[in-house]
N, C-alpha and C positions, 0 to 999 in steps of 0.2 A: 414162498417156501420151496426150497427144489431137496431131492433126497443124492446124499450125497456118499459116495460110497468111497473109503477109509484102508489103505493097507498099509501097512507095515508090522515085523516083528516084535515090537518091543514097547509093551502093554503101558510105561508111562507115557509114550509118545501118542498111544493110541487114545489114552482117558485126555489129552491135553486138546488132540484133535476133536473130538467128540464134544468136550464139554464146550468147547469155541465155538463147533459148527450150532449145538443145539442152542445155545447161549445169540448167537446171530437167527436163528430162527429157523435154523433147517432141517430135513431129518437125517439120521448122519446113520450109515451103516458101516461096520466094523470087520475088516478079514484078516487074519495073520499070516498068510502066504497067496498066492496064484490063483491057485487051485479054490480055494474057501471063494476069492474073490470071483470069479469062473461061474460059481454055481447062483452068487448076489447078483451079477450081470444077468443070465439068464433068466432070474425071477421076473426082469424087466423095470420099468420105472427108476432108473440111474440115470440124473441129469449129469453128473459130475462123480472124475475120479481123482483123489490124493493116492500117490504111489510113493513106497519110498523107493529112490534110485537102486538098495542095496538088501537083497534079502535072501534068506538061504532057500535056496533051488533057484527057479527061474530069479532074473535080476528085473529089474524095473524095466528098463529100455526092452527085454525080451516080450514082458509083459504087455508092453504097448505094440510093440510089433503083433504078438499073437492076437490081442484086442481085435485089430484094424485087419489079418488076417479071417476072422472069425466074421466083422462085418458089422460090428459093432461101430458107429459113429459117435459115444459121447469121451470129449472133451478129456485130458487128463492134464493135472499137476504134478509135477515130480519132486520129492522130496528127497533131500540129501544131507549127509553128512557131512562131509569134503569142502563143502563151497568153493569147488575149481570151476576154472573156464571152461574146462574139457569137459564135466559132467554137465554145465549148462547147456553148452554147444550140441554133446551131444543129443540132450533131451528133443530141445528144438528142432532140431535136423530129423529126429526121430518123427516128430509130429505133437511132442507136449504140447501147450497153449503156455505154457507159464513152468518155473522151480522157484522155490523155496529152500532155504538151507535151516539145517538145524543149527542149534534148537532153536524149536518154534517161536512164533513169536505172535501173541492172538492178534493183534493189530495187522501184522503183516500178512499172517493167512485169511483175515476178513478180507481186505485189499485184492489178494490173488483170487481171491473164491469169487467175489463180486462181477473181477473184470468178466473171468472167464465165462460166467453165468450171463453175461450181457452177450457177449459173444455166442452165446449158445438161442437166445431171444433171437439176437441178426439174421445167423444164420439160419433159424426158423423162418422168420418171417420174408427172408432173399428167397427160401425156399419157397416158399408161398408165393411168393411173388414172379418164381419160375412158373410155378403149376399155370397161376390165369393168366399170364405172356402167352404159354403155349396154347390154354385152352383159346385164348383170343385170336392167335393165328391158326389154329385149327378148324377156328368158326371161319376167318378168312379165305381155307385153303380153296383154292380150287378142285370142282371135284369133275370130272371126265376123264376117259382114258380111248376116246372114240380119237380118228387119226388127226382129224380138225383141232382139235384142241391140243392134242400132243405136239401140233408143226405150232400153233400159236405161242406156246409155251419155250418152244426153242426159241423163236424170234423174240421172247419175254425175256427169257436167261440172256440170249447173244447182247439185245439194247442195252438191259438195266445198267451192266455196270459203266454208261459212256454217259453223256450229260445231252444226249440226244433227244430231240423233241418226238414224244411218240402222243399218234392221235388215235384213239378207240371208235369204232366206227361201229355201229349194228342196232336193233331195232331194243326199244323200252324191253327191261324184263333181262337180258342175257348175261346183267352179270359186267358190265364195262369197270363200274368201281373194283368188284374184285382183281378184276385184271390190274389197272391201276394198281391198285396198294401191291400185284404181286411185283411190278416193275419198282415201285419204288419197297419193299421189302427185301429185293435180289442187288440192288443197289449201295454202294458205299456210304448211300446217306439214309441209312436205315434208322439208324438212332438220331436221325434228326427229324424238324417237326414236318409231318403229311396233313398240309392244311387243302381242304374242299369246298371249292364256290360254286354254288350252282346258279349259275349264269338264268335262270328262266324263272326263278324260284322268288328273284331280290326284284324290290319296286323298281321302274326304271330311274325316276332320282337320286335312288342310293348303291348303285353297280359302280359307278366311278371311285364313292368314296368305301365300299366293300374292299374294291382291288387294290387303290393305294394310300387309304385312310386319309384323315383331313385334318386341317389345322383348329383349335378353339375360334369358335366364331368365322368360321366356312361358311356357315350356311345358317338359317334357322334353326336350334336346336341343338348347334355343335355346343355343346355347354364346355367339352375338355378335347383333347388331342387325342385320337383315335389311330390307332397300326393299321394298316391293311394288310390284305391278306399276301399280299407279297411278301410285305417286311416280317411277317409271321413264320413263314418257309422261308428265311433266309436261313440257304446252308442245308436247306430241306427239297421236298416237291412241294408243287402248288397244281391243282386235280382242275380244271377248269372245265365243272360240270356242264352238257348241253349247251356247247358253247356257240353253237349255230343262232342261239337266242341273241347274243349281242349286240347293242346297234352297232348301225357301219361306223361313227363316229368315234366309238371307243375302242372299237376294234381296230383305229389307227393307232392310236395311245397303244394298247396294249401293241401292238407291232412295235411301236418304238424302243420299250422296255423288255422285248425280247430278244432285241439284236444288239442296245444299249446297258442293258441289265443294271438300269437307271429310271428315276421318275423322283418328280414332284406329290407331296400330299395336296389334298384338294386344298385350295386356301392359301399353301405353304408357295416359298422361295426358293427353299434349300434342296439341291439334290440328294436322292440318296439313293446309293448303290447295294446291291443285292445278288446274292448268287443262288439262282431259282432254278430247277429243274420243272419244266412246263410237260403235265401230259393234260390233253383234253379228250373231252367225249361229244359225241352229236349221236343221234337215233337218225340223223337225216344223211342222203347223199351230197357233200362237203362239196365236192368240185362239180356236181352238177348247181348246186347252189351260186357258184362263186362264178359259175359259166353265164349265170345267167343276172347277176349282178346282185344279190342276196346278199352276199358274201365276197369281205375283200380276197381278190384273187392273193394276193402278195403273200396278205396274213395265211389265209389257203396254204402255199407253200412253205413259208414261214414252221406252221405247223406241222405239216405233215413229213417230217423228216423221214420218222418210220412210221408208217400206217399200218393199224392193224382191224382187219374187218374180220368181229364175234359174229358168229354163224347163229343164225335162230335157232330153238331147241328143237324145232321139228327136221330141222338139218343132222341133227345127232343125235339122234331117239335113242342109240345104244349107252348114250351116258344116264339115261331116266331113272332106269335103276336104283344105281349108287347114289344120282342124286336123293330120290325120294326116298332109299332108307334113311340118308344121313339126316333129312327133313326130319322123318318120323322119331327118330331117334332120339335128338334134340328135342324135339316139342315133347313128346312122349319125358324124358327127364326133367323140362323144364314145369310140368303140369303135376307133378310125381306118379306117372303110369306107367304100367309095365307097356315096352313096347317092343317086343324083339325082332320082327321085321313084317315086311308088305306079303301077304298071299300073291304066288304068282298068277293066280287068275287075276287079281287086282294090278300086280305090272303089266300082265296082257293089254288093262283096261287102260291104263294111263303110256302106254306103248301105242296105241289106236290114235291116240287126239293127235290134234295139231298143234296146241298150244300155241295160240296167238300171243299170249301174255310171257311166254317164253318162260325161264325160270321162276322167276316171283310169280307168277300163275301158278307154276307147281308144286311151289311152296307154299301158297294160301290154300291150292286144293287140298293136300298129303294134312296140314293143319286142321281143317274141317273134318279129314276121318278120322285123324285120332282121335280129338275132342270127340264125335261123333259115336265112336268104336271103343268096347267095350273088352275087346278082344284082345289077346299080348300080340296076336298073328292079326295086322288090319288087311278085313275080308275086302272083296272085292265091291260087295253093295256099298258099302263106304264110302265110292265113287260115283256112286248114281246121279250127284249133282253134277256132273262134267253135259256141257250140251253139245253132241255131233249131231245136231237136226240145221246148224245152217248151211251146211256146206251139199248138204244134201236138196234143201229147200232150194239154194241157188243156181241157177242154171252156168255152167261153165267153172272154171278154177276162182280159188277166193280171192279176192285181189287182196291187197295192203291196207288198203280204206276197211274193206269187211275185217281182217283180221284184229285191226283195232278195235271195230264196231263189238268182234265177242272177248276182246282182251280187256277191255271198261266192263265187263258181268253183267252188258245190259246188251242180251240177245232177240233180235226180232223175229219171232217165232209166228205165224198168220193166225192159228190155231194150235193152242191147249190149254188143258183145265187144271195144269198144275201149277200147285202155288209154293213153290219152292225159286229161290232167285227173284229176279226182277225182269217181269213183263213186258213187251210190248206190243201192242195189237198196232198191226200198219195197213195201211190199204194199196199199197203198191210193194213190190220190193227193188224200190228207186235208192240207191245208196246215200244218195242226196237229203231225200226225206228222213231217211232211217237216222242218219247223222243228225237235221233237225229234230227229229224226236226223241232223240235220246240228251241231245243237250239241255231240252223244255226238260224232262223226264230229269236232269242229274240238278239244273235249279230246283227244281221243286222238291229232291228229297233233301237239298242243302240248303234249303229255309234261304233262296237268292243268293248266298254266299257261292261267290265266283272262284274260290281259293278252293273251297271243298268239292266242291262241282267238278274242278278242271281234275285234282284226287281223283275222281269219283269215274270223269272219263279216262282219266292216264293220260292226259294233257298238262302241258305248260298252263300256267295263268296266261301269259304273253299269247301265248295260240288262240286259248278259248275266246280269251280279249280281240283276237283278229276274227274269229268266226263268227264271232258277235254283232262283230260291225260290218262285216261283209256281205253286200245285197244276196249273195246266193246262199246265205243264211239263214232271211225269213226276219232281217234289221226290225222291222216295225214288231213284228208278233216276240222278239228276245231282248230287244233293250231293256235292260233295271233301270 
């Protein structure tokens, strides 16, 4: 039922309207000039307007004009007497949805009332479907405004719109996807599909047929014919997460299909072509990798048309800020809390760290105050979990290995009797050891599972798996 609001002068036309609209099931309100109808508008709740084109004072088309002056967006029909071309033409031009000529006719005013009413549904729900577009690239937006990220963002706008291969380079935690989707967001292929493989994540058996999917009966299991992720971004980007996990083997393949913009399914005969926009990511240095044979040098190049290397967050501590309200903000809405911003004693406090874990560290922190914090202002104790006792504990600057060591939330502390986080008592502070103990330490809270464990350190499976087996591991005391 939508309420439907009625003008015209001339009281048989109006009992005809009326009795049709309530007869279809609506509630139908009634005006005899502008003005009458002016004050029903205002009352609110008018899905729909019938205007006749011709009434004494303002005229219909005036009426619709002033409507859409006024700010009002619902919907009008125009009624007439005349049944010209010109009063149609005009209606439409004006902004009706729909005319009607007299005399009425109930069938045909059901007909007009219905379309218009579906049209008023669409443009609801388009509207809606504006709101969480924006709210979803809002959650995407990049937030910094420090000088690092303002020159990154120019070299983001300058690529996007070229079909150039850009490679993200910087440590776990910074944010590389974002950047990603803002390259392919600022891009001509926005509305097409942004498909993401994380190269480190997939078994090593099924990366071949992940990239370029496989034929029925490829392999064990192939039960039906599978796309990959190529043929899925065709016309689109393809995001080739941690791409330094690779093996050298398919990192030839994929080389061929980047300069070929071509490939076979696993299994399959037939080629098939595709037009792929390639960005990739690594947490690792790419051409020291490839210098020393890790990594196909070719592919290397290949890739790296535009390199873009994301600065760690301890690099741009003046974006913490904004980040961590925008954290708080978000969590704080999504949990129903009031949250209206961080105490600046508490930016002081998360201004201090170094955040090894980069962004997503300061995002699982800014999350534990809220939840934590009871406050619309999150105080500064809120933060008391944050641990600067390693940097202090360690003699010299923290290397990369330490930084990962407190970015995994399992910090080697020699001595305390606090039972907040995750412990560990060491007897040297040999980084070597520390690393074996906290590997023993992330099997054992993941019940052996090496998926959750590698989670748990902010490792690849593929990595954990190589620390595993490697004699300066401690191979006999960690094998499952």
């Amino acid at each position: 039922m939508a309420t439907i609001l009625y003008v015209d002068d001339e009281p048989s036309v109006g009992l005809i309207l009326e009795d049709t609209l309530r007869r279809a099931g609506h509630d139908a309100v009634g005006a005899r000039n502008v003005p009458e109808a002016l004050q029903a508008l205002a009352r609110g709740n008018v899905d729909l307007i019938i205007s006749d084109y011709r009434m004494p004072g303002l005229t219909g088309l005036e009426f619709l004009s002033l409507i859409r002056r006024e700010g009002y967006e619902v919907p009008l029909i125009m009624l007439t007497g005349y049944a010209s071309i010109e009063h149609a033409v005009s209606s439409i031009k004006a902004g009706a949805v729909d005319y009607i000529t007299k005399p009425v006719r109930p069938q045909q005013l059901e007909l007009a009332v219905d379309q218009a009413l579906k049209l008023v549904r669409l443009k609801k729900e388009n509207d809606a479907l504006r709101r969480e577009v924006m709210e979803f690239r809002n959650e995407r937006q990049i937030v910094g405004d420090s000088v690092a990220i303002r020159r990154i963002m120019q070299t983001v706008a300058t690529a996007a719109p070229t079909r150039a291969t850009v490679l993200l380079q910087g440590e776990s935690g910074t944010g590389k996807e974002l950047f990603a989707r803002s390259v392919h967001d600022q891009s001509d292929r926005r509305d097409r599909p942004f498909i993401q493989l994380n190269c480190a994540a997939l078994p090593e058996g099924l990366v071949e047929s992940a990239l370029f999917g496989h034929e029925k009966g490829a392999f064990t299991g192939a039960i039906k014919r599978v796309e990959g992720a190529f043929e899925r971004a065709n016309r689109g980007t393809l995001l080739l997460d941690e791409i330094s996990e690779m093996r050298l083997d398919l990192q030839a393949k994929l080389l061929r299909v980047l300069q070929e913009q071509e490939f076979e399914r696993v299994g399959g005969t037939s080629t098939i072509r595709v037009d792929v926009r390639i960005i990739a990511t690594t947490n690792r240095d790419l051409a020291a990798e490839a210098a020393r044979g890790a990594f196909r040098q070719d592919l290397y190049y290949r890739l790296s048309t535009i390199p873009i290397a994301i600065p760690p967050l301890r690099d741009r501590k003046d974006d913490i800020p904004a980040l961590a309200y925008r954290f708080a903000i978000r969590i704080g809405a999504e949990m129903g809390k009031e949250v209206r911003a961080i105490s600046q004693e508490g930016l002081e406090v998360l201004q201090r760290y170094d955040w090894p874990g980069n962004v997503r560290e300061l995002q699982h922190v800014v999350e534990r105050a809220v939840i934590l914090s009871s406050d619309p202002i999150v105080p500064a104790h809120a933060f008391e979990g944050l641990r600067f006792g390693l940097a202090n504990v360690l003699a010299g600057p923290v290397s990369a290995t330490q930084r990962a060591l407190i970015a995994a939330g399992l910090v080697p502390i020699p001595d305390d009797d606090r039972d907040d986080g995750v412990l560990l008592r060491l007897t040297s502070l040999n980084v070597e050891d520390a690393e074996r103990a906290m590997i023993q330490k992330a099997l054992e809270m993941s019940g052996n599972n090496r998926t959750k464990a590698a989670e748990l350190l902010g490792l690849s499976v593929r990595t954990l798996r190589n620390k595993l087996n490697g004699p300066a591991n401690g191979e006999a005391s960690l094998t499952l």
